[in-house]
N, C-alpha and C positions, 0 to 999 in steps of 0.2 A: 624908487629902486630898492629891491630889496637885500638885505646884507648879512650876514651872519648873525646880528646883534638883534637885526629887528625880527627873527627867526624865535628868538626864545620864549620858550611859553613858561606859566607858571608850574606847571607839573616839572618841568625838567630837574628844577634842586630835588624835589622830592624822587626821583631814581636815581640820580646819582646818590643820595644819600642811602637807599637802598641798594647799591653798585656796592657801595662800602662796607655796608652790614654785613651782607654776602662774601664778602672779597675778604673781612675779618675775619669770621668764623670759619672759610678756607683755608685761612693762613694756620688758624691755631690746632687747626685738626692738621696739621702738616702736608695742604695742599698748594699747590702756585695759588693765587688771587683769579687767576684769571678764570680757574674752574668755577671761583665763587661768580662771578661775573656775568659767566652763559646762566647759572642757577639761576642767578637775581635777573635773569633776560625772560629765559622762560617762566619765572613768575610772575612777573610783569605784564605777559603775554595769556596765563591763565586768566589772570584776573582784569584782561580785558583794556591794558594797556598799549596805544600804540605811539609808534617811535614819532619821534618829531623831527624838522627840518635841523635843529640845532644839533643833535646829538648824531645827525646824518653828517652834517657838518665837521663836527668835533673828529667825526673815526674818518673821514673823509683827509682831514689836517696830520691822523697822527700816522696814517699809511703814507702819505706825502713825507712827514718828518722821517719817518722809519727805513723812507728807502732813500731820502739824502745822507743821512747818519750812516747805511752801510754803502753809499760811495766813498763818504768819507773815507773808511777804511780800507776798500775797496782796491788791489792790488791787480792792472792787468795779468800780468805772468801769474795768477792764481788760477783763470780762466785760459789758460793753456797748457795747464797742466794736463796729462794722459785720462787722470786716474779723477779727472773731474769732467772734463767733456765727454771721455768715452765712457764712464758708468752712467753719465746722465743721457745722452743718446740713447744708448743698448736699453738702460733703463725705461725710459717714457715710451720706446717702441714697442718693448715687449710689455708694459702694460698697459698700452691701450688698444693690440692686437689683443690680451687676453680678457681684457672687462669687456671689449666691444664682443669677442665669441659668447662667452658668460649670458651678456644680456641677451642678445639672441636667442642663448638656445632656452633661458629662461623663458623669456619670450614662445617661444614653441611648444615648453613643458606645458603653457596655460595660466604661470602667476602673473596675479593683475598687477597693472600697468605697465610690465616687460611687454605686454605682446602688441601695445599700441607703437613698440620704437619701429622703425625703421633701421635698411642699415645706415642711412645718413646718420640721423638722431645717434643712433650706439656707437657711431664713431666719433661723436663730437661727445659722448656723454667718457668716454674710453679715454677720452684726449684729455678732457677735464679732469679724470678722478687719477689721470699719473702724476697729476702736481702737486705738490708740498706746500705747505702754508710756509711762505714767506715771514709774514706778520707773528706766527704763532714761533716758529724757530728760531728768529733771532731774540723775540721775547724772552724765553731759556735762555738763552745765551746769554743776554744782557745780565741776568739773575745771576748767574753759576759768574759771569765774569770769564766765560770761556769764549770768546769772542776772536782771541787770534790763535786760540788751543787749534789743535793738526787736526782735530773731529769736526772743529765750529770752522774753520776755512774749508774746509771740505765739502761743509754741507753749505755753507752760504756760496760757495764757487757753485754747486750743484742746482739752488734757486737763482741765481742768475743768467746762469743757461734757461733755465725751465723760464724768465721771464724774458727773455731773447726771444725763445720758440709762441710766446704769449703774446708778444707783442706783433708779430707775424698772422696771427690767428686770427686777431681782432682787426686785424688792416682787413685782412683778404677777408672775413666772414662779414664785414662792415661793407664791403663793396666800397671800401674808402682808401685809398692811397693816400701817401704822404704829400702835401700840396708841392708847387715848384719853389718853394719860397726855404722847403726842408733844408735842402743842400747847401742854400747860402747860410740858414742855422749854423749847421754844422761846422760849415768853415769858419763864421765866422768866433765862435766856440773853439776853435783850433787858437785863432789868430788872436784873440782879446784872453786866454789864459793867462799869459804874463800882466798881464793890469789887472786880473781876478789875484791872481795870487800875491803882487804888490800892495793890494787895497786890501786883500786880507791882513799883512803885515801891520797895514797900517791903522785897524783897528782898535787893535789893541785886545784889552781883556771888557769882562762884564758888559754889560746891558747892551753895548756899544755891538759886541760880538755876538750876541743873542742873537740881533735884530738884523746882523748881517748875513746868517745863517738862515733866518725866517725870509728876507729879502730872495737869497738865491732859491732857497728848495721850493717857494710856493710860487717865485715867480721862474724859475726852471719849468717848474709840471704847467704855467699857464703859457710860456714860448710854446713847450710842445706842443700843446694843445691847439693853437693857435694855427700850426702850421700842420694838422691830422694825422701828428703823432701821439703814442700814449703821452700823458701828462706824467705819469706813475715813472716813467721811463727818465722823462727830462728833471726830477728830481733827483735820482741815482746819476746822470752825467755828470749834474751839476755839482753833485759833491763829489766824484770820480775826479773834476777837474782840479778839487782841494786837496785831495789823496794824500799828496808827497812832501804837502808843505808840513813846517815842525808845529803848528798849532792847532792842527787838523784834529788832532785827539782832542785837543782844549775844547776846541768845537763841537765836538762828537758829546762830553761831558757836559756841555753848557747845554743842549738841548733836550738830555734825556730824559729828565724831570715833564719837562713839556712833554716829550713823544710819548712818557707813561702816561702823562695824565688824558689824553687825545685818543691811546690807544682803549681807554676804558671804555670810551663810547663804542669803540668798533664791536668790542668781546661782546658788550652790552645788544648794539643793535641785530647782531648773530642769534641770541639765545632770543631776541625779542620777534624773529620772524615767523615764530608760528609753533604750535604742538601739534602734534600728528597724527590720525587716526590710526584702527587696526592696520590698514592697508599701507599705510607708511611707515609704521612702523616696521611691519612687516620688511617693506623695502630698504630697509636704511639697515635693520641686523644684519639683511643678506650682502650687503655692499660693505659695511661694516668688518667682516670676514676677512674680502678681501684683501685687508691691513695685512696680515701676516703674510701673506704671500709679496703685497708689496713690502713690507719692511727685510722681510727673507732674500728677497733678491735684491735689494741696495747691499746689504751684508754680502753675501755671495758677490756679486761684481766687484765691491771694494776691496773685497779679500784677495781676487785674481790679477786685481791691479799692484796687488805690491803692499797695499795696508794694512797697518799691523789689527791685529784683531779685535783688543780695545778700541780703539778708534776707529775700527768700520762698526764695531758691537754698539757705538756712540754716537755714530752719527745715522747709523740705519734707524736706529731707534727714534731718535729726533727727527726724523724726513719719516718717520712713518703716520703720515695724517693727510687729510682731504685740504685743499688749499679753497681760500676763497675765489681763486678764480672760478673753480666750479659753480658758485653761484653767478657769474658774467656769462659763462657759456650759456647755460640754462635760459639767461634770460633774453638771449641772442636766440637762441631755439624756441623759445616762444612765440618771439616778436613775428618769428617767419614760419611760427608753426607749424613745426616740426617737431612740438611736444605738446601733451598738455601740459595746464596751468599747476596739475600737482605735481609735476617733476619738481618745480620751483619748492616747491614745500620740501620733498624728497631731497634735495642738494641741502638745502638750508640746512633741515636738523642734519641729515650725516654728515657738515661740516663742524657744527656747532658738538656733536657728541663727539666724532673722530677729536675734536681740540679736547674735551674733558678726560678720555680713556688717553690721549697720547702726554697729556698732562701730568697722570698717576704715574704710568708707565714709566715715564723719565725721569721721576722720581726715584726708582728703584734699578734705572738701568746699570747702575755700577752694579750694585747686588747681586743681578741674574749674569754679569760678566764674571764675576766671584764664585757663583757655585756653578755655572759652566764652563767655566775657563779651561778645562781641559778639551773638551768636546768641539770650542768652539777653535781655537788653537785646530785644528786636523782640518781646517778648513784656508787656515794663513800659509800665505808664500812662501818658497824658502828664499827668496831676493829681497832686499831692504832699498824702499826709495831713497835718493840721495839725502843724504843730511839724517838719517832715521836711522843710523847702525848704531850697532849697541855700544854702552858707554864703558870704557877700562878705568874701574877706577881704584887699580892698583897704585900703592903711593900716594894717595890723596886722604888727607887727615879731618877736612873741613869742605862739609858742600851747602853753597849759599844758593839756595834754591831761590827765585824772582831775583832777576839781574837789573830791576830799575833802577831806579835811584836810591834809596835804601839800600838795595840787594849788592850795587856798583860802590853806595858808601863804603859800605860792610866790609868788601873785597880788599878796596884800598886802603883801610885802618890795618886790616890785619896784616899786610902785605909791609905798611909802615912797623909794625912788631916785629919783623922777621919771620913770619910764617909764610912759607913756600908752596907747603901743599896743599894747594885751592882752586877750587874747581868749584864754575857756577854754573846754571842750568835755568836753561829758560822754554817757554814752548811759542814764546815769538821768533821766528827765524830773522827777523829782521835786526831785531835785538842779537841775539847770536852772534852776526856777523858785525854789529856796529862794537863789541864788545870786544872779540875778538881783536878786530882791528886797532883798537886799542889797551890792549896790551894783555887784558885780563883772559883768562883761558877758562872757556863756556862752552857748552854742546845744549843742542836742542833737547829737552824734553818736558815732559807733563808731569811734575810730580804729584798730582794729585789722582791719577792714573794707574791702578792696582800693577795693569806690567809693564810700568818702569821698575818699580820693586821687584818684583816676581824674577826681572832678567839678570840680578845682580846675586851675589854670593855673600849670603848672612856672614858667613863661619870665616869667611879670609879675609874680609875688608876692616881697615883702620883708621875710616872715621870716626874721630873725637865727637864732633858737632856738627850740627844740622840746623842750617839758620834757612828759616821760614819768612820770605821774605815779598811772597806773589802781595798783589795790593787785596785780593778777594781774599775774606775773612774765612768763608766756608773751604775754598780752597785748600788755606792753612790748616784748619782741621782735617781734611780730609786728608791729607799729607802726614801730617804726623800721625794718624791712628794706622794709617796704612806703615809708616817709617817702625814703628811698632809689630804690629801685625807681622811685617816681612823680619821680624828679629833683633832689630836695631835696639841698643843697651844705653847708646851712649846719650850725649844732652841734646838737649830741642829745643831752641830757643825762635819763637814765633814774635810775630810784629802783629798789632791790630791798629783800628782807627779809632774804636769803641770800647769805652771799660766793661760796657754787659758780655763783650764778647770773648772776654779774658777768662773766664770760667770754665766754657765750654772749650776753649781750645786747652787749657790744664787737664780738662778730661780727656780731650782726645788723645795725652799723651805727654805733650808742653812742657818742661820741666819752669822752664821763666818764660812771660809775654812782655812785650814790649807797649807801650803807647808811642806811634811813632812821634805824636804830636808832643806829649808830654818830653819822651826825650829828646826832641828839636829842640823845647826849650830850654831841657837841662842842661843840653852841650850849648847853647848862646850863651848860657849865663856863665860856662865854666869858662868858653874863648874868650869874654868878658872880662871876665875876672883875671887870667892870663895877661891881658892888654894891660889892663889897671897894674895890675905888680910889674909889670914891666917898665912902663910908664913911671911910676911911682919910683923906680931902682933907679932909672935914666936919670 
């Protein structure tokens, strides 16, 4: 019987250590890793390597972790929101009605391989290239730490949908229905949630929780599977049904480490599928193009929905790429031949390039919302969705920006001092309101976000201090250069995890950084010391 283990060959250390060199020298030219990764795929592929069962395995494992880790977080009422089911509808329709005319009339101009599609083939080829990488967008996200930001729920509610309408595709294009055994799944998945959520409790922390997280999302994807559902599908239930417990985040952190390293093989087996002659190449620039139009109209629908302009300018931009379902489709169209065999080539690189070009791109997408920002604004609502109105923050002396635990300390010390006028801000709406409700006075926003500054008035406002408190280090910088930038005189006091990373947040503005660790320990040892003199006087 063969197993994951008995799968490895001895070539495999030798590209993953290649994965790495690549993914170095990525990082230090100041690109994600994972552009280094397609690079070290398709060199690999130059020179004549091909992919093995293990590392099919490995990216096979880290899509499965990738899409329990976003059930985890995974919020139903996110998915019925207006401004997420209806731009991703309007959205997938209108581009796969305009790739699928495209090809066609390509196809009629006389460029090869357009003119062997069919209109079946262009509709399923139309259907494929409206999806968004799943795998590539919450990767940014996990990076940036924008993960429950108003742009990163947006755009994860908008791959959700798009894996709803996927998982419909592959039933019916499969000739496979879900067997009669689904529905008892389902219920009984309804009914055994309270004992999932109890025996989560009862876990605890470390190794114990690792392995209980690995338990549900690989054997989630193999129920469904079992019963001719997607497998990809029962992984995201399974962690949907952890959602709302309080260690779901714990969970979500416990396996990241795992899903990055999992996720290397996938980037990896992408760039390893093949380089591409004149003729595909040719085909993947022309398809390629397409980007803008699809990135163009996420923005436009976002915009008509109610959201504000950065945050449609941030998430159009991150949904602007080919998703690897395109590669499924392709090879469903083969199977029944209804393509050729270089379609299959043709999807691979314009997936594998679209991840590289949308990589740089969101690198810089704060930047081109900064010198556009006016342009782009003539295209925003004049209605504010609920919880999105602008903030007054007349009479407020101190704003403690990340309302965690830190950010909720902070609030409470100062509050013990006598200071009144404070006001926290967060861009978890859940947080917001659990905050709120006890007692501290918060309003939703993104401070690391150009217009949250932009909406506020440099010249009349009378904050003293601005305590940086999100747990993402880049965050914190980017906050305070913006808190600058927008005018702001007074002090910036920032929190890091890391002493490398105290320098560059000084530059960005910082007057003092914190080590939250360090000062965890200072204040033990001083309530310490308190006890002992007290003790001691007793």
């Amino acid at each position: 019987m063969e197993t994951l283990f008995s799968s490895i060959e001895y070539k495999d250390p030798v590209w993953i250590t290649i994965a790495f060199i690549f993914g170095f020298f990525s990082k230090q030219a100041g690109l994600p890793p994972l552009v280094g990764f397609l690079i070290a795929g398709f060199t690999l592929n130059y020179l004549g390597a091909e992919s093995g069962n293990f590392l099919e395995e490995m990216a096979d494992l880290g899509i499965t972790l990738l899409l329990f880790s976003i059930g985890l977080k995974l919020r139903i009422q996110e998915l019925l929101r207006v401004e997420v089911w209806g731009v991703t509808l309007i959205h997938m329709l209108s581009i796969s009605i305009f790739i699928t005319v495209s090809l066609l009339l390509l196809g009629r101009a006389g460029f090869p391989l357009f003119g062997e599609l069919t209109l079946t083939s262009a509709m399923m080829l139309g259907f494929a290239l409206s999806f968004s990488s799943t795998v590539f967008v919450v990767k940014v996200l996990d990076g940036r730490g924008d993960m429950l930001s108003q742009y990163g729920r947006l755009a994860i509610g908008v791959l959700i949908v798009q894996d709803i309408a996927a998982v419909v595709f592959i039933g019916v294009s499969d000739a496979k229905v879900p067997s009669s055994w689904a529905a008892g799944v389902i219920a009984l998945l309804v009914i055994g949630r309270p004992v999932l959520l109890k025996l989560f409790s009862m876990v605890g922390r470390g190794e114990l929780q690792v392995l209980f997280g690995l338990v549900l999302a690989i054997g989630g994807a193999a129920l469904f599977d079992a019963v001719d559902m997607k497998g990809d599908l029962g992984a995201l239930v399974f962690g949907m049904l952890l959602a709302n417990h309080p260690k779901s985040g714990e969970l979500a952190k416990s396996l990241f480490s795992l899903k990055e390293l999992f996720l290397i093989a996938f980037f990896l087996n992408i760039g390893m599928a093949g380089l591409p002659d004149a003729t595909v190449l040719g085909v993947v620039i022309i398809l390629l193009v397409v980007l803008l139009f699809k990135t163009g109209l996420f923005f436009l629908l976002f915009s008509r929905f109610r959201v504000r302009t950065h945050s449609a300018n941030s998430a159009s931009i991150l949904l602007g790429n080919y998703s690897e379902f395109g590669l499924i489709v392709s090879v469903i169209a083969v199977s029944q031949q209804w393509m050729s065999q270089e379609w299959l080539m043709v999807i691979a690189v314009l997936v594998a390039s679209s991840f590289a070009i949308s990589s740089v791109v969101n690198n810089f997408s704060d930047n081109f919302y900064s010198r556009y920002q006016d342009r782009l604004k003539k295209f925003e609502h004049g209605k504010r969705l609920p919880g999105d109105e602008d903030i007054d923050l007349s009479g407020i002396h101190y704003l403690i920006c990340g309302m965690g635990r830190v950010g909720s300390g902070a609030f409470d010390y100062l509050l013990e001092q006598g200071h009144k006028n404070l006001l926290g801000l967060d861009f978890d709406g859940d947080v917001v309101k659990l905050q709120n409700a006890n007692g501290r006075k918060t309003h939703f926003a993104n401070v690391s976000s150009p217009e949250f500054w932009s909406r506020m008035d440099a010249k009349d406002n009378k904050i003293e201090w601005v305590m940086l408190c999100v747990p993402n280090s880049n965050a914190n910088e980017i906050a305070a250069r913006l808190a600058r930038q927008w005018g702001y005189k007074g002090l910036i006091c920032a929190t890091t995890k890391y002493p490398d990373e105290e320098a560059r947040l000084i530059a960005a503005g910082a007057d003092a950084v914190f080590n939250i660790y360090a000062e965890a320990g200072a204040g033990l040892a001083q309530n310490v010391q308190q006890i002992c003199n007290i003790t001691t006087k007793g």
